[in-house]
C-alpha positions in Angstrom: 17.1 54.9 -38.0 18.1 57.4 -35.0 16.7 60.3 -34.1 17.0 63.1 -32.4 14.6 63.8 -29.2 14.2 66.8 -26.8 13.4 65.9 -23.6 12.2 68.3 -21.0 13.2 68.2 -17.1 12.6 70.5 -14.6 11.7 73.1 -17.2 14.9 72.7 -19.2 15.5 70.8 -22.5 18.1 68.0 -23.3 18.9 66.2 -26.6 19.4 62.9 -27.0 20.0 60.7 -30.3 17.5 57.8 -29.3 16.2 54.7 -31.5 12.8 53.1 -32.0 13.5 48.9 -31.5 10.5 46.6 -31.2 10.1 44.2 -28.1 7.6 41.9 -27.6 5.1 43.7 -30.0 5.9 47.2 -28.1 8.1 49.9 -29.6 10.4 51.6 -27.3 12.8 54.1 -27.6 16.0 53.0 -26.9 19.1 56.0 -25.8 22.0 55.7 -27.8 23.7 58.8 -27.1 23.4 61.7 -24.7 23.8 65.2 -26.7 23.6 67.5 -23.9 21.7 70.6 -23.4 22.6 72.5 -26.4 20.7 71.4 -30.1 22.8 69.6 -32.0 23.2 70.8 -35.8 22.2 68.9 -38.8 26.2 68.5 -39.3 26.8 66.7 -36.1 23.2 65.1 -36.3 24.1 63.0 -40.0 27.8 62.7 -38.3 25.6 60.6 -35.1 23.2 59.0 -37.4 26.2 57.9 -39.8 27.6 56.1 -36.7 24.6 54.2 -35.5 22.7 52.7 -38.5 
């Protein structure tokens, strides 16, 4: 399932939808979309999710 992360650089936040795959017994996080600065709204988020699962 995707998710929604905030990710802080240089003191400011951006949002990207990401999803957990497994690798060789390690989780990582893999980017699927970049969201931008702004938070996304629980509209657009179950629009994103809808797309990628």
């Amino acid at each position: 399932m995707a998710y929604v992360r905030e990710k802080k650089v240089k003191g400011r936040n951006y949002y990207y939808l990401v999803k957990s795959v497994r690798e060789g017994g390690r989780v990582r996080q893999v980017n699927l979309e970049y969201l931008g600065p702004k938070k996304p709204s629980r509209r657009h988020i179950k629009e994103l999710r809808k797309r990628y699962d």
